[in-house]
C-alpha positions as a Markdown table, in Angstrom:
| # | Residue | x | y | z |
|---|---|---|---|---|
| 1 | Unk | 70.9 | 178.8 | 87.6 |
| 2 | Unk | 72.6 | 177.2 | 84.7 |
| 3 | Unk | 76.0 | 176.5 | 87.2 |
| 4 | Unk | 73.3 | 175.3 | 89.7 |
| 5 | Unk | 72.0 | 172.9 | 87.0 |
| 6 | Unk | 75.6 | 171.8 | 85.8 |
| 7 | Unk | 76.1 | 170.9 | 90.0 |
| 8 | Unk | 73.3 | 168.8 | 90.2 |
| 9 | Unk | 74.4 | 166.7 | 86.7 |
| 10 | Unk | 78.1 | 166.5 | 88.7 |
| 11 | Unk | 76.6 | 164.7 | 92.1 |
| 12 | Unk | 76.1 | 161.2 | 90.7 |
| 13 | Unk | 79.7 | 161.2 | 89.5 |
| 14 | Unk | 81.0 | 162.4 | 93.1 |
| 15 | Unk | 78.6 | 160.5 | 95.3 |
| 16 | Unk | 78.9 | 157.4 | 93.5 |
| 17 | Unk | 82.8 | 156.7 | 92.4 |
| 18 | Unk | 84.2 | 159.4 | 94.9 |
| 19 | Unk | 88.0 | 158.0 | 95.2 |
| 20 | Unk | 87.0 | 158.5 | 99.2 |
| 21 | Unk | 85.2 | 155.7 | 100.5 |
| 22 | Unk | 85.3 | 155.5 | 104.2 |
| 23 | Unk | 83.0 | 152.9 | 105.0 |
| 24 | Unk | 85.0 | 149.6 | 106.1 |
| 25 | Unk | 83.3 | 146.6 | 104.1 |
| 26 | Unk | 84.1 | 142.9 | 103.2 |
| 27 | Unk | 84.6 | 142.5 | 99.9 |
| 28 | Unk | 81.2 | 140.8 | 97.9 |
| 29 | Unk | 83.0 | 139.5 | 95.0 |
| 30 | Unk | 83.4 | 135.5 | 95.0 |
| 31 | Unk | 85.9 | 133.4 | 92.2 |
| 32 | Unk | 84.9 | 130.2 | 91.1 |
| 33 | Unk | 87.8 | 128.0 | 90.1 |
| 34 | Unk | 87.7 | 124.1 | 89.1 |
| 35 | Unk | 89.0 | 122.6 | 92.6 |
| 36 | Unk | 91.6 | 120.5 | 90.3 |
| 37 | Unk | 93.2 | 123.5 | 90.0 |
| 38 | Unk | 93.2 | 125.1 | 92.8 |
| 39 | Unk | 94.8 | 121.3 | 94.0 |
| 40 | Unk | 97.6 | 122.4 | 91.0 |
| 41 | Unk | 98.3 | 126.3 | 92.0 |
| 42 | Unk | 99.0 | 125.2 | 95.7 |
| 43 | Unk | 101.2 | 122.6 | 94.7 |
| 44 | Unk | 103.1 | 125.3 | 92.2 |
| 45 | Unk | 102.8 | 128.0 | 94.1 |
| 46 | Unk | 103.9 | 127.0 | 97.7 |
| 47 | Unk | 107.1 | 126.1 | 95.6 |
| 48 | Unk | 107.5 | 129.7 | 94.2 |
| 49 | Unk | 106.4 | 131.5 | 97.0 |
| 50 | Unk | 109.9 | 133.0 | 99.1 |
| 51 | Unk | 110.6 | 134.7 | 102.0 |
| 52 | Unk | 112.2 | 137.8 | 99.1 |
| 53 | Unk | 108.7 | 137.9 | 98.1 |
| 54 | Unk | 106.4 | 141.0 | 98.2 |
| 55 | Unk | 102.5 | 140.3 | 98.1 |
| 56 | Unk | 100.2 | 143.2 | 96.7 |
| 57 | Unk | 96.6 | 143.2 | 97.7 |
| 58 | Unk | 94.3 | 145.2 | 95.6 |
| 59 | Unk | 90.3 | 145.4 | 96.5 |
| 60 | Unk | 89.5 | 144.8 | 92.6 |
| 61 | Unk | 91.9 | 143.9 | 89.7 |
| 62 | Unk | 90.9 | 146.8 | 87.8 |
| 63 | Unk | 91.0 | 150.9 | 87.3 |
| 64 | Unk | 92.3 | 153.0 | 90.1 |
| 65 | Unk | 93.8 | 149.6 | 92.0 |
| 66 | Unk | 95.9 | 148.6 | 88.5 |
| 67 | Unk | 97.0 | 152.4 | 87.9 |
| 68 | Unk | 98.6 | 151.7 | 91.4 |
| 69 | Unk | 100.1 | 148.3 | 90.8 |
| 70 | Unk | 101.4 | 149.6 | 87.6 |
| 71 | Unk | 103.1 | 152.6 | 88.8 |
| 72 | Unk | 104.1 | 150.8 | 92.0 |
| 73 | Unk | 106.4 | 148.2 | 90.0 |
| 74 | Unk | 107.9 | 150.9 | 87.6 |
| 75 | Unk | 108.8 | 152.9 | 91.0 |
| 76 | Unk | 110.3 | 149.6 | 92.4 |
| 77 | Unk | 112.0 | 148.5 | 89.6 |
| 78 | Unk | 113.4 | 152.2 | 89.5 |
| 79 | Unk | 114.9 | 152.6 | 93.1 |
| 80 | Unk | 115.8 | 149.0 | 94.0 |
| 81 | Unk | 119.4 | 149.3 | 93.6 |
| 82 | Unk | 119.7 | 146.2 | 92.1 |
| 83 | Unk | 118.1 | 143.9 | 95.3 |
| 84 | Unk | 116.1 | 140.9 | 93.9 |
| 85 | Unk | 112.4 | 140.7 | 95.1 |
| 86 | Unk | 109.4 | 138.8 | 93.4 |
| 87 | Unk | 106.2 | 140.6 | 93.7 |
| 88 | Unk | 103.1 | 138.3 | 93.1 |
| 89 | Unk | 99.3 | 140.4 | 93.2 |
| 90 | Unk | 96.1 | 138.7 | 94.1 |
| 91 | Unk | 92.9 | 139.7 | 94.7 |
| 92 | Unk | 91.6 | 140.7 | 98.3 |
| 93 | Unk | 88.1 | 138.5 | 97.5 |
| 94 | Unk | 90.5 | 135.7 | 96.1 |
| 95 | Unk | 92.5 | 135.6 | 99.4 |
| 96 | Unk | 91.5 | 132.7 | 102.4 |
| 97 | Unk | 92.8 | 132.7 | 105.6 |
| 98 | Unk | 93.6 | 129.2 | 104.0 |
| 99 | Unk | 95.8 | 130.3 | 101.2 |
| 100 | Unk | 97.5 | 132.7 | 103.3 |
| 101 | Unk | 98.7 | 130.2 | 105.1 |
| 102 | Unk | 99.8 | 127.5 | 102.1 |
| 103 | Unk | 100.8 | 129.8 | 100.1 |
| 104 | Unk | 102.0 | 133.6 | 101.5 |
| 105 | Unk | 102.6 | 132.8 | 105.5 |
| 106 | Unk | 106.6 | 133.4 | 104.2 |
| 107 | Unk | 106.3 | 136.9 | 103.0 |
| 108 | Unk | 108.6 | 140.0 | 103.4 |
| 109 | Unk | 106.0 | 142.5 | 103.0 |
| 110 | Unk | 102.1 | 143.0 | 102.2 |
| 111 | Unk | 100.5 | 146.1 | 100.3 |
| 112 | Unk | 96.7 | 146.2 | 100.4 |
| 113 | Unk | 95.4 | 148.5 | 97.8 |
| 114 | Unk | 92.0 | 150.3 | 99.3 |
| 115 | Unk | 90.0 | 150.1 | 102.1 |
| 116 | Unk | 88.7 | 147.0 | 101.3 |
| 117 | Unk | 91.5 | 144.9 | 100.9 |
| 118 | Unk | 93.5 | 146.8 | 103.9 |
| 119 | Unk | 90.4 | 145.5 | 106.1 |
| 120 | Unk | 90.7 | 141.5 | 104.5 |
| 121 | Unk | 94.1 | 141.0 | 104.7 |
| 122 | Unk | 94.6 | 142.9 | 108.7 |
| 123 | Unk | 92.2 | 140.6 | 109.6 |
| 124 | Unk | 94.4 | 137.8 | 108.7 |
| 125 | Unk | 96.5 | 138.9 | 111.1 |
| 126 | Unk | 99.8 | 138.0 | 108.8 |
| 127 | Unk | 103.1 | 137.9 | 110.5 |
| 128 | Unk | 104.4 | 140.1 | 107.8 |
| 129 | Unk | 104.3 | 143.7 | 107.7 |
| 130 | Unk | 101.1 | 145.2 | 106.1 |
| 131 | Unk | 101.6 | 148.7 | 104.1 |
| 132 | Unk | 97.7 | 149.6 | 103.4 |
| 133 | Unk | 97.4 | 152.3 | 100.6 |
| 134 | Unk | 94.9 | 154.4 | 98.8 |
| 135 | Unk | 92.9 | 154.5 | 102.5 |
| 136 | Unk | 91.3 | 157.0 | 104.3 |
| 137 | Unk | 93.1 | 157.9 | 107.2 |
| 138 | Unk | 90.0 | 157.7 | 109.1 |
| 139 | Unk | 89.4 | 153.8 | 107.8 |
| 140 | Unk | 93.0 | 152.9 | 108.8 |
| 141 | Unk | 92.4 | 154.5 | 111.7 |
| 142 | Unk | 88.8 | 152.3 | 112.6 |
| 143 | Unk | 91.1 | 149.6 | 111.2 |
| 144 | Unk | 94.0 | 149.3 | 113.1 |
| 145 | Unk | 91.9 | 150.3 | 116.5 |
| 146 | Unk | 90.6 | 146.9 | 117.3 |
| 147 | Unk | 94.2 | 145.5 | 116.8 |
| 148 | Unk | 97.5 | 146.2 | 117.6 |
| 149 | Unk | 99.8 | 148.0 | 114.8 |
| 150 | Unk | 103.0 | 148.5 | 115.8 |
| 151 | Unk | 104.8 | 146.9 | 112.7 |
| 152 | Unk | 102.0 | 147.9 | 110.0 |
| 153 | Unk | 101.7 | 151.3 | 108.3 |
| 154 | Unk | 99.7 | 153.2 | 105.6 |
| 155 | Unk | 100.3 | 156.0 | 103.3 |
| 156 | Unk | 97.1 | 157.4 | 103.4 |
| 157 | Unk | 94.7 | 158.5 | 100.4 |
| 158 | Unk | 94.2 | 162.2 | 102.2 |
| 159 | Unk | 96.1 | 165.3 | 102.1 |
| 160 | Unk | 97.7 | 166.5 | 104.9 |
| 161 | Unk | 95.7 | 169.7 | 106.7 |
| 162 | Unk | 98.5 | 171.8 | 106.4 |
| 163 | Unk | 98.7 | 171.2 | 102.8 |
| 164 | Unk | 95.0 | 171.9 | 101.7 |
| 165 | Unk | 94.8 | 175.0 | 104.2 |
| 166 | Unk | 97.8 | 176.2 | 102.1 |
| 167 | Unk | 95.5 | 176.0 | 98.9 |
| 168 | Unk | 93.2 | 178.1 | 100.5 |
| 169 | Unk | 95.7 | 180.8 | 101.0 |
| 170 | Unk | 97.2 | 180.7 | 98.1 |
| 171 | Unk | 93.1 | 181.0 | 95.9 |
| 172 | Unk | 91.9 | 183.1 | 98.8 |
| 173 | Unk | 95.1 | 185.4 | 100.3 |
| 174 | Unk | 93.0 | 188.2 | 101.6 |
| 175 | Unk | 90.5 | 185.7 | 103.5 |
| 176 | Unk | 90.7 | 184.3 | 106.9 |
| 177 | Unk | 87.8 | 182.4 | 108.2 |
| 178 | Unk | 87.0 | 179.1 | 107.2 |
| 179 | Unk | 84.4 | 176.9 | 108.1 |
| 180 | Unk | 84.2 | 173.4 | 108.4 |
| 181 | Unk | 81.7 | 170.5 | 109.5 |
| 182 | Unk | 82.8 | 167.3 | 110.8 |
| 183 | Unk | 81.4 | 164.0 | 111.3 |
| 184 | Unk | 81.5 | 161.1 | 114.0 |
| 185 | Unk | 84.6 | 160.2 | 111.6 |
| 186 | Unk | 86.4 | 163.2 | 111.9 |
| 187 | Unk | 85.6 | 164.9 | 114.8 |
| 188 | Unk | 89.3 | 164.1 | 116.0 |
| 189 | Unk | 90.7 | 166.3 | 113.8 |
| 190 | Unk | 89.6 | 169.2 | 115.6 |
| 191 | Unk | 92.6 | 169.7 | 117.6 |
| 192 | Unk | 95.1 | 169.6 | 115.3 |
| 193 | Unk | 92.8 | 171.5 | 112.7 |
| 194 | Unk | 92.8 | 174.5 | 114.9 |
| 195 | Unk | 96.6 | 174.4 | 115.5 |
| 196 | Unk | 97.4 | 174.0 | 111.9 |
| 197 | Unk | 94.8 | 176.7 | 111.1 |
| 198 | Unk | 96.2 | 179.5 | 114.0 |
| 199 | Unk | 100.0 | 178.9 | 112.5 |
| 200 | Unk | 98.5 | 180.5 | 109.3 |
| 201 | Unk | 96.8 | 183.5 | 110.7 |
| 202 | Unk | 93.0 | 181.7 | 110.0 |
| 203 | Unk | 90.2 | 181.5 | 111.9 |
| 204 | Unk | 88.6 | 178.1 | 111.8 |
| 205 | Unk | 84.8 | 178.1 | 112.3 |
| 206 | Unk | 84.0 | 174.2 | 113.9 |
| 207 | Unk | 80.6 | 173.0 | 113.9 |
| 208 | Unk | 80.1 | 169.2 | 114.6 |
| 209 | Unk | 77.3 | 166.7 | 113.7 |
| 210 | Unk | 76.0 | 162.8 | 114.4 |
| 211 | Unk | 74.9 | 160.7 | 112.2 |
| 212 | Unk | 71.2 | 161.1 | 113.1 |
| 213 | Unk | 71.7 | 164.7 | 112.8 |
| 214 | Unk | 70.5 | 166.3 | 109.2 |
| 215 | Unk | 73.6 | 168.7 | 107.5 |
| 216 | Unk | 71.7 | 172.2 | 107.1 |
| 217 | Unk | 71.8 | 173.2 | 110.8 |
| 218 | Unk | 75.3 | 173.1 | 111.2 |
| 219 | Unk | 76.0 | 173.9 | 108.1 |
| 220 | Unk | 74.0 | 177.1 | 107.8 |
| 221 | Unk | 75.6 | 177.8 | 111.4 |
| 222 | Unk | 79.0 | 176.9 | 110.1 |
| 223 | Unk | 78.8 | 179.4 | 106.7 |
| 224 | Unk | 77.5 | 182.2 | 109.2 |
| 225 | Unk | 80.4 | 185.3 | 107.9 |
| 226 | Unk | 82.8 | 182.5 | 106.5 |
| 227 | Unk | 85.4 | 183.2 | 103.7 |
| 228 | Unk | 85.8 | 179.7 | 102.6 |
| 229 | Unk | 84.0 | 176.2 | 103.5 |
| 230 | Unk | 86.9 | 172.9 | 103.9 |
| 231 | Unk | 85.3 | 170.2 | 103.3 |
| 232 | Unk | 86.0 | 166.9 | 105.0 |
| 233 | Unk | 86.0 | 163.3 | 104.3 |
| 234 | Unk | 83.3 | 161.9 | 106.4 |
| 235 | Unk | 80.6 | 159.5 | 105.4 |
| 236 | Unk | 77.8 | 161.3 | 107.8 |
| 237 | Unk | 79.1 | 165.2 | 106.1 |
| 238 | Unk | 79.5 | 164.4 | 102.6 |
| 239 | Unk | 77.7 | 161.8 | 101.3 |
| 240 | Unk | 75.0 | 161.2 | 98.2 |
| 241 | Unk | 72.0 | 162.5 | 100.2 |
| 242 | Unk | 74.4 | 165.7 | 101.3 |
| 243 | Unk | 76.7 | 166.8 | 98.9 |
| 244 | Unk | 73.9 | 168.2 | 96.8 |
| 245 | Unk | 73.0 | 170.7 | 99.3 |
| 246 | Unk | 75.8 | 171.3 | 100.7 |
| 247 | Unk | 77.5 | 172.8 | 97.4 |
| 248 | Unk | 74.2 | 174.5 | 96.2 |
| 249 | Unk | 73.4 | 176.1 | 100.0 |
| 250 | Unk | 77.7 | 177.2 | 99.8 |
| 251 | Unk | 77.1 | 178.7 | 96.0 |
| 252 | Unk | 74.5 | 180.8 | 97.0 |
| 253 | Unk | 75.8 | 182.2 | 100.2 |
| 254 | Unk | 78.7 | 182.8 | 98.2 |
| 255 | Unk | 81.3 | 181.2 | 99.9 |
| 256 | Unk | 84.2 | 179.1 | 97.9 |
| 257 | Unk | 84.2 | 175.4 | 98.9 |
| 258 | Unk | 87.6 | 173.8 | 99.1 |
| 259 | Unk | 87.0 | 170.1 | 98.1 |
| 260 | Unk | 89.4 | 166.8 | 98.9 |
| 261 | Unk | 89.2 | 165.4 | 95.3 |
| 262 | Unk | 88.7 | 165.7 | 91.9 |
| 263 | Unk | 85.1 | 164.9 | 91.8 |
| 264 | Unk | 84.3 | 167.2 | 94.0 |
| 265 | Unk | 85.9 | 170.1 | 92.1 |
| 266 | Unk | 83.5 | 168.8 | 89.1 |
| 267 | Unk | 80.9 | 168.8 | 90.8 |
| 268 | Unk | 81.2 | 172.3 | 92.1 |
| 269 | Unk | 83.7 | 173.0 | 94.7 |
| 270 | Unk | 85.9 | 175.7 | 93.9 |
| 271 | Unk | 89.6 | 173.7 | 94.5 |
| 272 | Unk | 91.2 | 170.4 | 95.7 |
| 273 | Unk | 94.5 | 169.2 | 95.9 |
| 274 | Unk | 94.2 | 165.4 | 95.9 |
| 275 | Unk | 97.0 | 162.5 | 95.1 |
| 276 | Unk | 96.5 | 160.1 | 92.0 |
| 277 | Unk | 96.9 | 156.3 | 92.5 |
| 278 | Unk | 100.2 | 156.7 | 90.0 |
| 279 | Unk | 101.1 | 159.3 | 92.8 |
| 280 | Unk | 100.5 | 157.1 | 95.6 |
| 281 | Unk | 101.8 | 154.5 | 93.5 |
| 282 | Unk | 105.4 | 155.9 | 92.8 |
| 283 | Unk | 105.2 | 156.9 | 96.2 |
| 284 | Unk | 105.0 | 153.3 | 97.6 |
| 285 | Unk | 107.7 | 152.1 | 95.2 |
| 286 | Unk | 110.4 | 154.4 | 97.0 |
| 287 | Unk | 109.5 | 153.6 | 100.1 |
| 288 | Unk | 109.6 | 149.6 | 99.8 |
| 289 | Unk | 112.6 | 150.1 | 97.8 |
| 290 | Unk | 114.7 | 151.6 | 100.3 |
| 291 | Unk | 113.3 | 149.2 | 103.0 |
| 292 | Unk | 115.4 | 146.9 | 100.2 |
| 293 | Unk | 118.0 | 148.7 | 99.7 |
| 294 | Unk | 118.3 | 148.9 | 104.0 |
| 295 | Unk | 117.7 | 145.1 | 104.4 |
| 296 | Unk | 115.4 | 146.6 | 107.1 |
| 297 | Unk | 111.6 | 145.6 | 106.4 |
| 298 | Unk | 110.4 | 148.1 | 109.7 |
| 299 | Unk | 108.1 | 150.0 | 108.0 |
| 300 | Unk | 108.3 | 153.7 | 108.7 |
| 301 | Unk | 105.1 | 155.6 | 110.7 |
| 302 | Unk | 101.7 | 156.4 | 108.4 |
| 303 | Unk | 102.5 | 159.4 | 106.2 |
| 304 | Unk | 100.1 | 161.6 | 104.2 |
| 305 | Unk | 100.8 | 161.7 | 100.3 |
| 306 | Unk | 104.3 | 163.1 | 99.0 |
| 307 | Unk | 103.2 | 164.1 | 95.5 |
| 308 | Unk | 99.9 | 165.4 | 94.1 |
| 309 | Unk | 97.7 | 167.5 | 92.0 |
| 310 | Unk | 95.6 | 170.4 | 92.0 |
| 311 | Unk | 92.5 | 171.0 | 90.1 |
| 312 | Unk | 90.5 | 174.4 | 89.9 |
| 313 | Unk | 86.6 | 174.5 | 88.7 |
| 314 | Unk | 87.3 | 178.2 | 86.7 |
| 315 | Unk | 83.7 | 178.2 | 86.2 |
| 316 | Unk | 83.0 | 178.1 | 89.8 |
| 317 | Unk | 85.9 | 180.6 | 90.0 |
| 318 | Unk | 84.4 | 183.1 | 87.2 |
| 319 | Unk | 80.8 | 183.0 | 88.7 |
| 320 | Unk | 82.3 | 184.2 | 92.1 |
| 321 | Unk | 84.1 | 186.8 | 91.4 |
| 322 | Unk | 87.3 | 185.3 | 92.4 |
| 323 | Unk | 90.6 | 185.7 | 90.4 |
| 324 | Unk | 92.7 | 182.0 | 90.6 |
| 325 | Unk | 96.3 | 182.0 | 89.3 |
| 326 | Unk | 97.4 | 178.8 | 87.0 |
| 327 | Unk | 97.3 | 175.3 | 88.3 |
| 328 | Unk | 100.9 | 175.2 | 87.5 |
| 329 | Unk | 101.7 | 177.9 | 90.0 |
| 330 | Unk | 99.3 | 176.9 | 92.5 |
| 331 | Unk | 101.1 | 173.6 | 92.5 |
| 332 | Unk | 104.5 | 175.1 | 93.1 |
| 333 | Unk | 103.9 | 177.3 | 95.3 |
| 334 | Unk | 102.4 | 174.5 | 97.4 |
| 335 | Unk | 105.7 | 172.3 | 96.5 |
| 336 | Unk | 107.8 | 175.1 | 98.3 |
| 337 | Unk | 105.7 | 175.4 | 101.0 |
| 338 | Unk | 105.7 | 171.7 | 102.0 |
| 339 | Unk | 108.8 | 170.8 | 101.2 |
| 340 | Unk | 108.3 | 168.9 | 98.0 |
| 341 | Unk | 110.2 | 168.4 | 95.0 |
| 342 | Unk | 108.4 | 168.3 | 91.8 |
């Protein structure tokens, strides 16, 4: 009861600043600025502004979105090769179709820092290439649907299936049936779930669910002699009127959840391996500066993250009987099996 208790204090923390936001929204935020001014900064700016110029777009000027910018110019800076490039940052809520077109219309490349920014600044439809970041794959993918793509990518904000289903080998080696519920969002992951699953010797119990549907159905259908629940990113699944019951009905049937971030291994999931905006960050930085280095500004096709973190809820692990090895090790051995370098 006392774990129970410490689950319920945890929701408000994952519901409410989950780094996974998959709604698409405009942002709400307006700037007020003397129009003087705003007279002066065209007039500056569209002076400035070059073609060797990279524009980054962040949602809000603040947390998460400035960990990223941060660790995006350090990477840059890093792995240029010596290749000149200004980088100016503004606002998504502080960008008009109007001042795209004074001030940015000659750009080499746009980043878009969130969901929200990715969604202003696509549907500007900029002649430059658009990186979005720190997105959903199922918001880029809702995103780039209504228009076409083919020189705009993303580096999404999720892990890759084959990586998480990994983790649950490595916590759980002696389990091989794993549930999972998907949304209206995800429900196209089903294929490729199922293949990714079968190359690892699991089982992969799929129940499905709309919008209008409530959770416990197919989740109490989906938990029915399951070894470990995967949950998913998907507004309808896991959301502030569901996660609550969906990690107390998995604690007491006794089956480990495998969560997507590090809110939901606070709040009681038993694991997640999730990226870090510095992660994604760095990660950006080598891929624009090779475009640079290249002279090439085709962007490459949307990739999942390169580097990232596990965390492990060891009271979650303790109260189930389940014996975890060190994060450390966990991490490596997840390293080798995908490929990456530390």
């Amino acid at each position: 009861m006392k774990l129970i208790r410490r689950f319920r204090r945890s929701i408000a923390a994952l519901s409410g600043g989950s780094q996974y936001r998959t709604q698409v929204r405009s942002p709400g935020r307006i700037v007020c600025v003397p129009s003087m001014l705003i007279v002066a900064f065209l007039f500056v700016a569209a002076e400035t502004i070059a073609s060797d110029t990279i524009l980054v777009v962040p949602t809000r000027d603040s947390g998460a979105y400035q960990e990223f910018i941060q660790s995006f110019e350090n990477s840059l800076a890093a792995g240029k090769g010596g290749k000149n490039v200004a980088i100016r940052t503004i606002e998504s809520s502080s960008l008009t179709k109007a001042s795209y077109d004074e001030l940015y219309s000659q750009l080499r490349l746009i980043v878009t820092v969130g969901a929200d920014a990715a969604q202003k600044v696509l549907e500007l439809n900029p002649s430059a290439p658009v990186l979005s970041t720190l997105i959903p794959r199922s918001s880029y993918s809702l995103l780039t649907s209504r228009r076409a793509q083919k020189k705009n990518s993303a580096i999404y904000l999720d892990q890759p299936l084959a990586r998480r289903l990994d983790l649950v080998e490595v916590l759980l080696p002696q389990k091989k049936t794993i549930s999972v519920v998907l949304g209206p969002s995800t429900r196209n992951l089903e294929t490729e779930l199922k293949a990714t699953a079968s190359k690892r010797g699991f089982v992969v119990k799929i129940e499905t669910m709309k919008a209008s549907q409530r959770l416990v159905g197919p989740l109490n259908r989906a938990l029915e002699d399951s070894d470990a629940f995967l949950a998913v990113a998907d507004p309808v699944v896991s959301n502030r009127r569901t996660v609550q019951n969906l990690l107390l009905t998995t604690y007491r049937q006794r089956v480990p959840v495998i969560g997507y971030s590090r809110a939901y291994v606070r709040a009681g999931a038993l694991a997640a391996a999730f990226s870090t905006p510095t992660q994604i960050g760095k990660q950006t930085g080598e891929m624009v500066g090779e475009l640079l280095r290249r002279g090439n500004w085709s962007l490459p096709k949307p990739q999942y993250p390169k580097y990232f973190s596990v965390e492990v809820n060891d009271q979650v692990a303790k109260s189930l009987g389940i014996s975890v090895p060190r994060v450390t090790d966990i991490e490596g051995s997840l390293k080798r099996s995908q490929g990456v370098l530390p």
